[in-house]
Each structure stands twice: as C-alpha cells, then as structure tokens.
N, C-alpha and C positions, 0 to 999 in steps of 0.2 A: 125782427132784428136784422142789421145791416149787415151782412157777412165782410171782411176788411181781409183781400189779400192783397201779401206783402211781395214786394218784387218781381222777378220776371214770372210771367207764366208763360207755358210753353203751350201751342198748337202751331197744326204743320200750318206750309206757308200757303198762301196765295199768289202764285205765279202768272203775269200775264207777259207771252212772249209775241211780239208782233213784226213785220218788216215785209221785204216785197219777198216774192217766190225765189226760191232756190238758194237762199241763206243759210240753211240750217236748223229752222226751227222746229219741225217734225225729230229732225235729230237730238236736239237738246233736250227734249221731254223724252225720247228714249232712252236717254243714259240716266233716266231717273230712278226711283227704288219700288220696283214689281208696280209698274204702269199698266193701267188698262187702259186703251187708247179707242174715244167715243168718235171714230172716223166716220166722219156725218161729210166732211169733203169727198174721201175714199181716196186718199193720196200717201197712206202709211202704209203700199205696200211693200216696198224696198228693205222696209227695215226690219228687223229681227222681231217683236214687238207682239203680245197680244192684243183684239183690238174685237170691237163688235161696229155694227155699223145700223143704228139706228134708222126708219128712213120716216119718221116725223117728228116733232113736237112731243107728243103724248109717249110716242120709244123710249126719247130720250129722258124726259120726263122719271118715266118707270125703270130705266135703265140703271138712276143716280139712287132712287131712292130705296130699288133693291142692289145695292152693289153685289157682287160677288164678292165673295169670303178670298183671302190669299192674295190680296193686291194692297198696295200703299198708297198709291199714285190714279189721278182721275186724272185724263188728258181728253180734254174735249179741242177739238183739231176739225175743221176753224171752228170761229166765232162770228166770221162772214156766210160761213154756208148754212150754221145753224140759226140766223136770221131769217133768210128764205124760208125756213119750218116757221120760225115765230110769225113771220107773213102771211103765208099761207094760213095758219091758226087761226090768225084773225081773219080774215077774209072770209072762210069760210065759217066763224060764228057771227059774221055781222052778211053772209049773204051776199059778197060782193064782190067783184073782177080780180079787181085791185086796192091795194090797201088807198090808194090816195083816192078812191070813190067815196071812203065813209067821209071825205070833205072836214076841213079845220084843224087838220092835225090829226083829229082825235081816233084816227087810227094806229098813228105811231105813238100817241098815247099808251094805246092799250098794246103796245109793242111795249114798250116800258115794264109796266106792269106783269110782263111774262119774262122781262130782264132779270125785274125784281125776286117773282117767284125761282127764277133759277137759282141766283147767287145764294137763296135763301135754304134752299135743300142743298145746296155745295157745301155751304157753311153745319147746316146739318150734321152731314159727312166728315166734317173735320174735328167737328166737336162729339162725336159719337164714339166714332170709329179711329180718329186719329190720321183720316186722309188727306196727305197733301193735294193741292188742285195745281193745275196745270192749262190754262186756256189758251190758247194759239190762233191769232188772228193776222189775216194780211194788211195790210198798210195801205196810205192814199195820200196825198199833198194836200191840205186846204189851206182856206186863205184866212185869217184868224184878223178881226179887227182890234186894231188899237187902241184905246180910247183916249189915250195920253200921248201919241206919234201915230207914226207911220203903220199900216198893216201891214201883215209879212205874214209867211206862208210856211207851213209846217207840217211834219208825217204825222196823220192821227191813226187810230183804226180803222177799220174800209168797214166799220157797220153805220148806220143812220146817226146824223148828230145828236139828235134827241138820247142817245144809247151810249157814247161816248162815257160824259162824264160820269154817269150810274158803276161805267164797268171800273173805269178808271179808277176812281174813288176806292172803291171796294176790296184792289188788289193791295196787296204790300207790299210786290217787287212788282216794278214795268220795265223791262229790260224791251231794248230796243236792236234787233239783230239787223246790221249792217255788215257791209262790205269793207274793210281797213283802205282808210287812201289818207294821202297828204299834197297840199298845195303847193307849188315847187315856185320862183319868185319871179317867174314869166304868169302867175296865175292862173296855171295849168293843172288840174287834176289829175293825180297819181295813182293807180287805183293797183294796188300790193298785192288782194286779192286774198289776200287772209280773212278771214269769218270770225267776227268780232260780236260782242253785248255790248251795247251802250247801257250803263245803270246810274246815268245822272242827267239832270236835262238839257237838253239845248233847241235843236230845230227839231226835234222830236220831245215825245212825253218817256221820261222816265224817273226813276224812283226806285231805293230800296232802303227799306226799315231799319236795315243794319250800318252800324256805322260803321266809316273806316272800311266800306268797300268801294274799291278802285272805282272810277267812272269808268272807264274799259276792262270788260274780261274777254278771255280766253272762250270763243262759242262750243263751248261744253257744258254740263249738265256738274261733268266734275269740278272743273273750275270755281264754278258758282256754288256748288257745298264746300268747297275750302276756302276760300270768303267767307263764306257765312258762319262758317265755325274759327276760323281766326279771330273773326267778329265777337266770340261770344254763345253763339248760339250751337244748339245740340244737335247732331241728328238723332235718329229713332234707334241707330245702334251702338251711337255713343252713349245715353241714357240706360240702355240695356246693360250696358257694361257697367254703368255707376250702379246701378240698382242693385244688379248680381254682387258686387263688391262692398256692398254698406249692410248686405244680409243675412251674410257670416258673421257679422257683430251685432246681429241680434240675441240675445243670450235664451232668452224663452225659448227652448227647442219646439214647442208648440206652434208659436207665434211664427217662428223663420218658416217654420213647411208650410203655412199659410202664404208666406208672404209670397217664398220661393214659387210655387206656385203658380200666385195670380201674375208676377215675372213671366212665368212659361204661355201664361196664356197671354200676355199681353204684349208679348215682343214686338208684334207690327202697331201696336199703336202707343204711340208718343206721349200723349196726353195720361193716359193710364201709370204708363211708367217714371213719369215726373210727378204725378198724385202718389206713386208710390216711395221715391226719392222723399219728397216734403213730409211725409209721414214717418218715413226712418228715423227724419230729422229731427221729427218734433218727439219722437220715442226717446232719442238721444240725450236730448235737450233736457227730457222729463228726469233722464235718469242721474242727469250731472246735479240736477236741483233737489234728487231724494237724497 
C-alpha cells in the first residue's frame, strides 16, 4: 500500500554556503543551532565553535555516521579540502600518483561516487536524527558555455566540475556569500564592504526552497532563520513550542505523559517533533468526528 502524506513535511535544511576567503562563511554556520564543526580545512579556530578535525576520507566518513549525541548542526568546512581526502581515497585504492593517472576521467568518476556516498549518510542524518547540514565551500570563476549566445563566466565551487552539479542539486539553500558593492555611472565598482548572502541567481549559483526570501540577506546565520520562518517554515524550537502547547489538550492523562515525554526526548530533533504535532492533529481530528 502507498502511504499519501499530505502537506508540508518538515526535515532540517540542506545548507550550502560558498564564496572566496574572508567573507564569513565559517561564521555563518557558527551562529547555527549546537554545530559540530567537521574542520577538515583547520580554519574554525577563531571562532567560539565545537569542532573535531578528521584527517581522511574514512574519519570523516565515521565521524557522520557516528555523530555525537547533543548537537543539531553538521558543518563540514570546506568541501574543497575535503576533495583532497576524496583524491587521495582513490588514488590509493586504484594504486596510483594521481587521480588523473587512472586515465578517461574514470577517476573523477569514482570521485563522484564517494560524493554520492557522502550526501547519502548526511541525508541519513537528517532523516534520523533530525540534523541540519551545513557544507562550506570556497569559490572559483569558470567559463560556462553557451549554447544559444555568447559564453560568460561565472563563480561555481572550487571542487572538480564533475562534483559540481551532484552537490548543487542536492542542497535546498545555495547562498552565495559576497562582499556588498554597487556600480556608480562612471562604471566604477563601489565596494561598501558589508558581508552579504546572495540567495537568488545571477553570475553565481544560488537558490532557496523558501519562497519570498529576499535575493540579499544579511551574512548571518540569524538573518537566514528569520527568512525562513517569515517564509513559513519552523525551526526545531518553534515546533517544540507547538507540540508542548497542543498537549495539554490531550485529554487521556495516560496518553499526554506519553506524548509529553517523547517531547522531552525529542527536542533537538525536528522531524520527531512535527511526527508528533501531525498526530495531535489527527487525535483531534478523530475526536471532533466521535
């Protein structure tokens, strides 16, 4: 039988924050909710931040799929450095210098392939446990051809083009962290020097799921949850709050210490606490109909 749900469902987000050095984007996964930060660069030491610091492929690997207990947030920081692990990976199960020795591509192939298995145990994660992801990549200019005009040239992420569209795809926000400037009518570059998100597209890739948020925010972590909940969507402690409040109109004093409960245990994870909202509902629902 087909299971049919209706309406939103909720899991945390998919974050990908990318731009050149010294914009902010270490930052902005900082001001996230109990981050663990997978500093495979080793460049989050400034910040307040817990952080473990994998040093290959297989760490990381085991790092995601035992998370530690008491965090919300997965901040892998870069996704440039942690290619070099994927490299090396292969390299040394096919026996060989360099990845571009196994000849035809078919190394960045199998680069690919260990993209894939990441995204796969992140998503894991989220649908488990209730963790939002956070991935943090540096930036690079390519030249993007046209097929219909002119080529033109655009920021993508500074991993292998093959790796691009895989990661791209996969997230639901790409915010693009830039530096604010404006053009002055001598077409001169202004540059303000404010710390901005791009979340719509242009000479860069970006994107976000939510409607009705601004193409520019505020390079904050807060910024970008008040967007997203103007928008519509919950966070993990907003939901806390409905669930608490829809549970005292349970009437079965049995059932509420049940429910109250799986609440208590389930405060850092989102998904749990919205499975438990829907089922209030449909308790409710059952009782206006008896």
């Amino acid at each position: 039988m087909v299971e049919i749900i209706k309406g939103r469902s909720f899991a945390p987000d998919r974050i990908l924050v990318y731009g050149r050095p010294g914009v902010g984007k270490s930052t902005f996964a900082a001001g996230s909710s109990n981050p663990l930060f997978l500093d495979i660069e080793r460049g989050s030491g400034a910040l307040e931040v817990d952080r473990c610091t994998p040093c290959n492929w297989k760490a990381v690997k085991e790092t995601i799929t035992d998370f530690p207990a008491g965090y919300t947030t997965i901040v892998i920081d870069t996704l440039d450095a942690l290619e070099k692990y994927i490299f090396a990976d292969v390299c040394a199960e096919a026996d060989v210098r360099t990845i571009e020795d196994i000849g035809y591509g078919k190394g960045y192939a199998r680069a690919v392939d260990r993209w894939m298995e990441l995204l796969g145990l992140l998503d894991g994660l989220r649908l488990s446990r209730g963790i939002e992801v956070i991935l943090i990549a540096h930036s690079t200019v390519r030249t993007m051809t046209n097929p219909s005009g002119s080529d033109y040239t655009k920021w993508e992420l500074s991993v292998h083009q093959k790796s691009v569209g895989l990661i791209t795809a996969w997230a639901d926000t790409i915010l693009f962290a830039d530096i604010d400037h404006t053009v002055t009518e001598n077409e001169k570059i202004l540059v303000t020097g404010r710390r901005i998100l791009r979340a719509a597209p242009g000479a860069w890739e970006a994107k976000c799921r939510y409607r009705g948020t601004p193409a520019v925010l505020e390079n904050s972590y807060e910024a970008y949850a008040a967007a997203r909940s103007k928008a519509g969507a919950k966070s993990v402690k907003e939901l806390a709050a409905i669930a608490q409040t829809m549970v005292v109109n349970v009437p079965d004093l049995e059932t509420q210490k049940k429910i109250v409960k799986y609440i208590e245990d389930n405060l850092s994870n989102g998904k749990n606490l919205a499975t438990a909202i829907e089922r209030m509902k449909q308790m409710e629902a059952d009782r206006g109909m008896a």
